[in-house]
FITI-812405 format. One line per field, with one value per residue (C-alpha): residue in one letter; x, y, z; residue number from 1. Coordinates in pm, 1 decimal. Example, Ala and Ser with C-alpha at 12.3 -4.5 7.8 and 13.67 -1.06 7.14 Angstrom:
code: A / S
px: 1230.0 / 1367.0
py: -450.0 / -106.0
pz: 780.0 / 714.0
pos: 1 / 2
This chain:
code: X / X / X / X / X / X / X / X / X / X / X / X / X / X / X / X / X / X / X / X / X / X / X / X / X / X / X / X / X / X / X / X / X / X / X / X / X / X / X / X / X / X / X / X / X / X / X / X / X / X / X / X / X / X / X / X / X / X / X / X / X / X / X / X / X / X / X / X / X / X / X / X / X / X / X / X / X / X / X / X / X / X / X / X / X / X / X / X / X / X / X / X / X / X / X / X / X / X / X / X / X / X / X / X / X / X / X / X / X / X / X / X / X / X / X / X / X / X / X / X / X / X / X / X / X / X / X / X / X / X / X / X / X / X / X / X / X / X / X / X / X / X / X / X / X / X / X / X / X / X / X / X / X / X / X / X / X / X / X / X / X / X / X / X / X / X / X / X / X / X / X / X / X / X / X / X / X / X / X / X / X / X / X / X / X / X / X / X / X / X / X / X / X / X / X / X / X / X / X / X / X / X / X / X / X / X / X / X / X / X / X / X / X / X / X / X / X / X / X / X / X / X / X / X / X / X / X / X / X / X / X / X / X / X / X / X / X / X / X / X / X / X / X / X / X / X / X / X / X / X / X / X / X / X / X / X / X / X / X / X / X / X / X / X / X / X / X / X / X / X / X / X / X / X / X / X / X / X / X / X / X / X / X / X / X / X / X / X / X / X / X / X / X / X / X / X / X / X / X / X / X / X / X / X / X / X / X / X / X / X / X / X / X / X / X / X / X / X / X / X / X / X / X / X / X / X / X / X / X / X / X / X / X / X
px: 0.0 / 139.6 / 196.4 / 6.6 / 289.5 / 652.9 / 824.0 / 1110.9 / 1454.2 / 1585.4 / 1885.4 / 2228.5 / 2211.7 / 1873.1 / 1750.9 / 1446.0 / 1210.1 / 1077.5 / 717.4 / 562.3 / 480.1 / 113.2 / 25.1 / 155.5 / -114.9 / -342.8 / -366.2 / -363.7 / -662.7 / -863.4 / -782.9 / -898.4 / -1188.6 / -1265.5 / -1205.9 / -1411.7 / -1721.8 / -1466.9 / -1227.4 / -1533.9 / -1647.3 / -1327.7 / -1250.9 / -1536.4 / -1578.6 / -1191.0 / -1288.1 / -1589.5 / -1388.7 / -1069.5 / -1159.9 / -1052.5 / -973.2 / -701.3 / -604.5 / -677.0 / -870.7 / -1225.0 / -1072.5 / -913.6 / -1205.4 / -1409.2 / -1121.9 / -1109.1 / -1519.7 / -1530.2 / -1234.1 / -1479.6 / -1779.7 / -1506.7 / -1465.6 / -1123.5 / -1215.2 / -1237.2 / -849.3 / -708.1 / -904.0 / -756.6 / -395.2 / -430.3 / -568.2 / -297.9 / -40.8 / -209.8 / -230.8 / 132.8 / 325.8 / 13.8 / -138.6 / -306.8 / -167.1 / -438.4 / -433.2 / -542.2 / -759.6 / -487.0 / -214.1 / -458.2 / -526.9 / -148.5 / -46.3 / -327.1 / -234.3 / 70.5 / -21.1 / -238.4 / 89.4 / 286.5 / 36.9 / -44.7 / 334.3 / 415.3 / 136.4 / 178.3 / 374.4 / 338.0 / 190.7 / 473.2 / 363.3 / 729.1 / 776.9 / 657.8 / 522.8 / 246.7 / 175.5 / -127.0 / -344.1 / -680.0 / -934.0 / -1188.2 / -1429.4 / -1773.5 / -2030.6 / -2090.4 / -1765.6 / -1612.2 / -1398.9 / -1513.5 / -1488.6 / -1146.0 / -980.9 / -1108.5 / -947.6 / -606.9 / -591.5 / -614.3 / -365.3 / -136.3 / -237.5 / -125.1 / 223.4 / 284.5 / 189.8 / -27.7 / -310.4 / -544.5 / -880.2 / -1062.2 / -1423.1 / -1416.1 / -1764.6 / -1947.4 / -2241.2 / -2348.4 / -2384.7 / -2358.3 / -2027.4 / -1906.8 / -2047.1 / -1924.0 / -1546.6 / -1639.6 / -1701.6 / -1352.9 / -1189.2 / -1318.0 / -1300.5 / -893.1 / -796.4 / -761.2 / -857.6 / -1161.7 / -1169.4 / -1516.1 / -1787.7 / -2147.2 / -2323.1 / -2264.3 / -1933.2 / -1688.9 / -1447.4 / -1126.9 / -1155.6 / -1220.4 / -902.7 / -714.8 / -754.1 / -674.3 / -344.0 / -336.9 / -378.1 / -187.8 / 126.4 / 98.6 / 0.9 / 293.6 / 53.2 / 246.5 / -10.0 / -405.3 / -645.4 / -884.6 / -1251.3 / -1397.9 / -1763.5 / -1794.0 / -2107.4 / -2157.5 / -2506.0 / -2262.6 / -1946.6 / -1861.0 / -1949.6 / -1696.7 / -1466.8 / -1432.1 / -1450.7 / -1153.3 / -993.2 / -1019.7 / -931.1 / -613.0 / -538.6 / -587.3 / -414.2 / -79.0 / -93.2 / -4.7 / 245.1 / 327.5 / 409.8 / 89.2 / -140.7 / 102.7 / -128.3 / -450.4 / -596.6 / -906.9 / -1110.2 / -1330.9 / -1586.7 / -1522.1 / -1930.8 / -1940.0 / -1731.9 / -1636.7 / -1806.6 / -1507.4 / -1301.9 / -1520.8 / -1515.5 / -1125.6 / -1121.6 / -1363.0 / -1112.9 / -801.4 / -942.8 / -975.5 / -734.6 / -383.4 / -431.3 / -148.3 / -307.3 / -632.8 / -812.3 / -1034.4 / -1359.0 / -1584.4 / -1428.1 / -1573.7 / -1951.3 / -1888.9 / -1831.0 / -1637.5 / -1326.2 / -1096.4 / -1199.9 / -912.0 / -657.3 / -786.5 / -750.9 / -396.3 / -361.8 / -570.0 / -419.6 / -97.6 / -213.7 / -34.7 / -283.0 / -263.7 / -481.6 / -783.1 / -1097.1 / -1215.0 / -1480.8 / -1625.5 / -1396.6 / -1089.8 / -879.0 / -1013.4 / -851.5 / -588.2 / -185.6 / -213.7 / 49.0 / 5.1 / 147.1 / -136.1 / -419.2 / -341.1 / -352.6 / -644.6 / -845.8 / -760.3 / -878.3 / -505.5 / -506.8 / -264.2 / -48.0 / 105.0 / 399.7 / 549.0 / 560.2 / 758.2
py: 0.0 / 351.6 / 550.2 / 934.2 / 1012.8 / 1119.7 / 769.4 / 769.8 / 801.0 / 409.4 / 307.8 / 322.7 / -25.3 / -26.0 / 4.0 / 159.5 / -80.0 / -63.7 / -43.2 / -342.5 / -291.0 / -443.8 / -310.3 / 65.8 / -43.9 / -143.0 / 156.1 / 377.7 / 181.5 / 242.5 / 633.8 / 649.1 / 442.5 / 711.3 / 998.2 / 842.0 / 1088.6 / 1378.0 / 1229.3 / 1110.2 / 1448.3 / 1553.8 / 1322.2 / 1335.6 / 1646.8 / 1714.1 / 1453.4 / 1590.5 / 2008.0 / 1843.9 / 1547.0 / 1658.9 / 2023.2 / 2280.6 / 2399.6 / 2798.7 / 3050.9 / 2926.5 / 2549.3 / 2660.8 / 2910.6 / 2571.2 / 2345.0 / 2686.9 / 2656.9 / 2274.0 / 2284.3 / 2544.4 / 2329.6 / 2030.4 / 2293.0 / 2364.9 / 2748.1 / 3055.6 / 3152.4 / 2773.6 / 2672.2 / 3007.2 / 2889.7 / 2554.4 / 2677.0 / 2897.7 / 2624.6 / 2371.3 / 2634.8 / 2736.0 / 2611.4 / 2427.7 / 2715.0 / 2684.1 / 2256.5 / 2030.3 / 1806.3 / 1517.0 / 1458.3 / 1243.3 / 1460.5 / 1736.6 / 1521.6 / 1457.1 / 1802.5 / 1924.4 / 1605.0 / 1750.0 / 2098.7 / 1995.9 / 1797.7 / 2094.3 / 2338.5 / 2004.3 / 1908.5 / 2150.0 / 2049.1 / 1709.9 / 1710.0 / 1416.4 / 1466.7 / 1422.1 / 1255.1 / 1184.6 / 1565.8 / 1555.1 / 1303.5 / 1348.4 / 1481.0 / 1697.8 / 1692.4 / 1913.8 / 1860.4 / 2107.3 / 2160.8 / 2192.1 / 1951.9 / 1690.8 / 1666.8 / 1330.6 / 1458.2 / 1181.8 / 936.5 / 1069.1 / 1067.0 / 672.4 / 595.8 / 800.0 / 640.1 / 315.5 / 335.0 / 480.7 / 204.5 / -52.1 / 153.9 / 99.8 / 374.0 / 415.1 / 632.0 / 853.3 / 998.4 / 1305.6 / 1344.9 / 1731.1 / 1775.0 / 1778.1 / 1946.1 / 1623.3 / 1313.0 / 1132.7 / 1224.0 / 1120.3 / 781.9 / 757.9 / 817.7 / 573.8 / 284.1 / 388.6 / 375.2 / 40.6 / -84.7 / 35.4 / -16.0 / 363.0 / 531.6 / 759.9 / 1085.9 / 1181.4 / 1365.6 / 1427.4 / 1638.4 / 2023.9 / 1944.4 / 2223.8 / 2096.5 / 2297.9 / 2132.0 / 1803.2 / 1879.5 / 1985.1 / 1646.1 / 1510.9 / 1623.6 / 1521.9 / 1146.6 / 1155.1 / 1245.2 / 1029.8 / 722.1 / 790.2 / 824.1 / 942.6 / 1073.9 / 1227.8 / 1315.0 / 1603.2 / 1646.4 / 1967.2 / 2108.3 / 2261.0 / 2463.0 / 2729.3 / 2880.9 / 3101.1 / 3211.9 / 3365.0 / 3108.0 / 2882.6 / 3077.7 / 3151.1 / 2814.7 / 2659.1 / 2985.6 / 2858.1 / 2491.6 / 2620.8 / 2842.2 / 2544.3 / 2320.0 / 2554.2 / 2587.9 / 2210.3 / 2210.4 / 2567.7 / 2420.9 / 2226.5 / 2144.2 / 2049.7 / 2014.6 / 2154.4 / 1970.2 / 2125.3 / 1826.4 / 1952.6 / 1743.6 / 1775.5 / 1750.6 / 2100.2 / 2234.3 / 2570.4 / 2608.2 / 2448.2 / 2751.5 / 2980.9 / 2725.4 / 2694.7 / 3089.4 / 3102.7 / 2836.1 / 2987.1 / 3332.9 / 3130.9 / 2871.8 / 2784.8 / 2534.9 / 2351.7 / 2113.8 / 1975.7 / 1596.8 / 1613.2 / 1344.3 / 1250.4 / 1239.0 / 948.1 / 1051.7 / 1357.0 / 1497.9 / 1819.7 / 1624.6 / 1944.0 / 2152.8 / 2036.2 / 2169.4 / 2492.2 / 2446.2 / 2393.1 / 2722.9 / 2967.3 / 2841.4 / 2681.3 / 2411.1 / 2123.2 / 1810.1 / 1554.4 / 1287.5 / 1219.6 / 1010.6 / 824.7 / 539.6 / 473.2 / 168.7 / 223.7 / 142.0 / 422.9 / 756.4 / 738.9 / 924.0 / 1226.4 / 1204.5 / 1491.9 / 1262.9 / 1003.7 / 1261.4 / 1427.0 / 1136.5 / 1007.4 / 1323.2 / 1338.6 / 972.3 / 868.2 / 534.6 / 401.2 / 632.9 / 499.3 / 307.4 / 678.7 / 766.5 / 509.5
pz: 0.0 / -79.3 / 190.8 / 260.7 / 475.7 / 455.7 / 594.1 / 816.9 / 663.2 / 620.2 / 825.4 / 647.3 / 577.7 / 458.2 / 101.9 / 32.4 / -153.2 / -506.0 / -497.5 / -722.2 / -1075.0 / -1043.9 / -737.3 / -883.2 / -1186.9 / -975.1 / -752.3 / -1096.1 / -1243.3 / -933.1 / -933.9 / -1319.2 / -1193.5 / -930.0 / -1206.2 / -1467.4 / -1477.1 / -1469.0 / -1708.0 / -1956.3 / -2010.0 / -2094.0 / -2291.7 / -2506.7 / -2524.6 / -2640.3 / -2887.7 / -3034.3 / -3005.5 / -3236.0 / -3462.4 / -3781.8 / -3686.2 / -3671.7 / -3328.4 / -3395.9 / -3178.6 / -3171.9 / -3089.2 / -2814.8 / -2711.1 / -2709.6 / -2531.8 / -2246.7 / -2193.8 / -2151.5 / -1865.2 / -1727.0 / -1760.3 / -1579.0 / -1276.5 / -1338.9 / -1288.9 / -1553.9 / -1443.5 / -1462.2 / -1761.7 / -1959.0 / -1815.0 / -1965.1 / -2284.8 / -2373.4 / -2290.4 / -2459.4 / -2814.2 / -2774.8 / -3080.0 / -3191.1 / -3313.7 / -3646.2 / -3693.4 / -3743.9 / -3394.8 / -3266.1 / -2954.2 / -2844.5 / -2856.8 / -2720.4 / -2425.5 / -2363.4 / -2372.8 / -2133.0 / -1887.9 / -1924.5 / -1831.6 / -1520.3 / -1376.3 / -1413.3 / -1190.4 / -939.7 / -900.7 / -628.6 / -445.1 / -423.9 / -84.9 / 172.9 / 554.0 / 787.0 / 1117.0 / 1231.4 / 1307.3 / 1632.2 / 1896.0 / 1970.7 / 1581.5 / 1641.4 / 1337.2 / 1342.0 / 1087.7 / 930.9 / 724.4 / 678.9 / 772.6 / 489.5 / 372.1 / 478.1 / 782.9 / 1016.3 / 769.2 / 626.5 / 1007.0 / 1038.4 / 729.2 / 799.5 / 1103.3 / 966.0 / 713.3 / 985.7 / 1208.3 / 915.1 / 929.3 / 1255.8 / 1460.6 / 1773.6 / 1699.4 / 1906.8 / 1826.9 / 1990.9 / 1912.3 / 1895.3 / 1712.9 / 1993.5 / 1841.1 / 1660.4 / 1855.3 / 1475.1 / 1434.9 / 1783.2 / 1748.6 / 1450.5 / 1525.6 / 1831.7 / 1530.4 / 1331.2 / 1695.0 / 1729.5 / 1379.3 / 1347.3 / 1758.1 / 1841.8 / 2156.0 / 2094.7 / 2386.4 / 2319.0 / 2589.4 / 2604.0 / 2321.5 / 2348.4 / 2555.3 / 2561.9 / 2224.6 / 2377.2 / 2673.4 / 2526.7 / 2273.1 / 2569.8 / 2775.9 / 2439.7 / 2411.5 / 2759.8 / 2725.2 / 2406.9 / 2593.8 / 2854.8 / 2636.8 / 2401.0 / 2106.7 / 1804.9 / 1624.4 / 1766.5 / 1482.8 / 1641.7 / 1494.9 / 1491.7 / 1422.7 / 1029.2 / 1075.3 / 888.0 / 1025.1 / 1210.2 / 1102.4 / 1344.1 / 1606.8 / 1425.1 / 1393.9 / 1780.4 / 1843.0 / 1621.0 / 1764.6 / 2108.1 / 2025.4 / 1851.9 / 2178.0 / 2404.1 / 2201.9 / 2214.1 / 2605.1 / 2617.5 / 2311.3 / 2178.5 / 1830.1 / 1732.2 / 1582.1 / 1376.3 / 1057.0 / 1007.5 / 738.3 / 540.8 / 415.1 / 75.5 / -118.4 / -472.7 / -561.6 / -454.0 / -747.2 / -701.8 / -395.4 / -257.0 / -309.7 / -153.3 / 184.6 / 145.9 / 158.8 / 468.9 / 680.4 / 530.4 / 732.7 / 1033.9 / 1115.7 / 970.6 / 691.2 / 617.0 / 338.7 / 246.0 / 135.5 / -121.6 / -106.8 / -301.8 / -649.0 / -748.9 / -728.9 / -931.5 / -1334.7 / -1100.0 / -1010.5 / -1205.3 / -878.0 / -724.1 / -1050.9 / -962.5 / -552.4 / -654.7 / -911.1 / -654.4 / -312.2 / -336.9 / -4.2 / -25.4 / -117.2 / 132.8 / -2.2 / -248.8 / -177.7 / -463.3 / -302.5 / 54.3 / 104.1 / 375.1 / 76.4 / -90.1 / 52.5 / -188.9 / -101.7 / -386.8 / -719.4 / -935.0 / -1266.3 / -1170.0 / -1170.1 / -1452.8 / -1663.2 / -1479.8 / -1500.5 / -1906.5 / -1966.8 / -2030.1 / -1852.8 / -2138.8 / -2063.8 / -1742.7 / -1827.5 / -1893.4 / -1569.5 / -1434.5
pos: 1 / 2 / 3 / 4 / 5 / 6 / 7 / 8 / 9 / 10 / 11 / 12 / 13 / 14 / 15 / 16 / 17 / 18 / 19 / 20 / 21 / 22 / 23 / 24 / 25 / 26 / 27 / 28 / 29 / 30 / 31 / 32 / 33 / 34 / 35 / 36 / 37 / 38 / 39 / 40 / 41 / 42 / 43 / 44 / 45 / 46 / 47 / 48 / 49 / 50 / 51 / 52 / 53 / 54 / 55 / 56 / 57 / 58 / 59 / 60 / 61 / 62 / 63 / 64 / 65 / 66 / 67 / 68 / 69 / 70 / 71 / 72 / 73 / 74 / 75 / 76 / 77 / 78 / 79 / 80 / 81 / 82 / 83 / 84 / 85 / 86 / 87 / 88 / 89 / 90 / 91 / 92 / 93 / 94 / 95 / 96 / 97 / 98 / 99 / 100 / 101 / 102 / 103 / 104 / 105 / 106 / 107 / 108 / 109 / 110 / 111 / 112 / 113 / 114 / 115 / 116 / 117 / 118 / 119 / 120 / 121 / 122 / 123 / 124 / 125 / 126 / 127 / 128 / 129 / 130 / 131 / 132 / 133 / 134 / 135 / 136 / 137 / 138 / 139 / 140 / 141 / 142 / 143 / 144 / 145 / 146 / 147 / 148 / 149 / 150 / 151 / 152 / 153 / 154 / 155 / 156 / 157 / 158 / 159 / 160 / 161 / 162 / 163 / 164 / 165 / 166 / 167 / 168 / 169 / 170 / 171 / 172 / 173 / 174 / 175 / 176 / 177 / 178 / 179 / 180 / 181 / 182 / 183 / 184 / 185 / 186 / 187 / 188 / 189 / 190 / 191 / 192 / 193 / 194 / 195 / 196 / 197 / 198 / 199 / 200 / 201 / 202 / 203 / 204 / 205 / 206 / 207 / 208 / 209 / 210 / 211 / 212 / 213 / 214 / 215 / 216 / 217 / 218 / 219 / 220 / 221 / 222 / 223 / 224 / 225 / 226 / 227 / 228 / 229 / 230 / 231 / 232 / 233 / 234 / 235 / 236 / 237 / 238 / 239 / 240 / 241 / 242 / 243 / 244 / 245 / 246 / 247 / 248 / 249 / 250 / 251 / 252 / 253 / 254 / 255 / 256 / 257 / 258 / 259 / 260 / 261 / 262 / 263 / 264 / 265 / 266 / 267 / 268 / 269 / 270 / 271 / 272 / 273 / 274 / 275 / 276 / 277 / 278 / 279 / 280 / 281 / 282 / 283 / 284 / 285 / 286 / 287 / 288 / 289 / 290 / 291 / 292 / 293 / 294 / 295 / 296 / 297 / 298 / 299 / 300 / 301 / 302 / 303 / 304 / 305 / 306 / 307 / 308 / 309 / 310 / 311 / 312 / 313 / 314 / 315 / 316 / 317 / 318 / 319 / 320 / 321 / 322 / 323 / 324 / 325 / 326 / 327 / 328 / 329 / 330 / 331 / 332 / 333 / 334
């Protein structure tokens, strides 16, 4: 299984181990899987915008409006087009070579972004989790714990939503299911204080790393706000430097909604990186091309199916090709 996280350095006289062939193909077909309805319109509509047609000014007006109607944004889909028409201007194309070029493109603005979570930084490694409610947080902690579980490491979880008893029992099943501690309280608990015994039993249980829910309404702004304001306050009286990621979970259905909600959290906490859900059940999975253009936040990981398996480490090369529909494609990135 690939790792999400930034592993320990190997010993001297270790060698770092290839990663298997089939189980690298494997892991690619299930991302193009994931990014099929995205990829599909893409596809076929770069298809249908080049088959038997020069690349000249309407083209790429055309090629610019369908990575708009994809969710890659007005700014991003303008970027691409003009990188896509430079020194292909007036050449008759083909989609293929259309496709390749733009999967090329989309690499080059989601390569600097593609940066793993280190959990080795720190012991305990504080990680807060935001977002609004609906996204996948509770879901997406139970499955980073589990993979983190699988890599050795004794996990903690703190129940911090304490607004919805749904979410607390549900982090109470992931404990369970993956062999974590769960700190959780009675609905309407104080979160700070329940983040600050957290911290608390995470020390003195030598966890090395505690995921820490949090509430993601949005009826009130600014009651969020002052709360994640006082968990982060709390938090540093016990350890000045954490949390030591805040991780802003988006749902990719939302399309560009998901920039507006990155800009709310961005005004209120720290974010370090984000997880993107939810790719799978949408035709919006280029949201997160223009996430990358607009904020520059490292991408953690990307959920492409409900199964644990499924919260998949991010690689820029690998979703550019998926998103594009160029599944025979990746032998070249080897």
């Amino acid at each position: 299984m690939i790792g999400f996280w930034k592993k320990k350095e190997p010993e001297a006289k270790e060698q770092p181990q290839a990663q298997p062939a089939e189980e690298k193909k494997g892991f690619f077909k299930k991302l193009s899987e994931g990014l099929s309805k995205s990829s599909g319109k893409i596809s076929t509509g770069i298809s249908d915008i080049f088959t038997k047609k020069k690349l000249d000014a309407a083209t790429l007006e055309q090629l610019e409006e369908l990575l708009i109607t994809a969710d890659l944004g007005p700014a991003t889909a303008a970027k691409l087009a003009q990188a896509v028409g430079k020194n292909r201007f007036d050449k008759e194309i083909a989609p293929e070579e259309i496709k390749q070029a733009l999967a090329d493109e989309i690499e080059n603005i989601l390569k600097p972004v593609e940066k793993p979570l280190d959990t080795n930084a720190a012991k305990p490694f504080v990680v807060l989790m935001v977002g609004v409610n609906g996204t996948g947080k509770t879901t997406t902690i139970g499955k980073l714990a589990h993979h983190l579980k699988a890599d050795g490491k004794n996990v903690m979880l703190a129940a911090g939503d304490t607004f919805r008893a749904a979410a607390v029992e549900q982090l109470k099943v992931w404990g369970a299911r993956n062999g974590c501690p769960v700190i959780a309280k009675e609905t309407g608990a104080d979160a700070a204080s329940l983040a600050y015994e957290a911290i608390e039993r995470a020390q003195a249980e030598n966890a090395d790393v505690l995921f820490i829910d949090t509430a993601g309404r949005l009826q009130n702004k600014s009651d969020l706000m002052a709360e994640l304001e006082k968990i982060n306050r709390v938090i540093k009286k016990k350890i000045p430097e954490a949390p030591h990621a805040t991780i802003l979970v988006l749902d990719a259905t939302v399309g560009q909604n998901a920039h507006s909600q990155a800009e709310l959290f961005k005004e209120i906490v720290n974010i370090s990186g984000i997880i993107v859900t939810k790719l799978d059940g949408t035709a919006k999975g280029g949201v997160l091309v223009g996430l990358a253009e607009r904020f520059a936040l490292p991408v953690y990981a990307i959920g492409i199916g409900e199964g644990v398996d499924d919260l998949r480490p991010f690689t820029a090369r690998d979703f550019a090709l998926g998103l594009t529909g160029l599944e025979e494609e990746y032998a070249r990135t080897d």
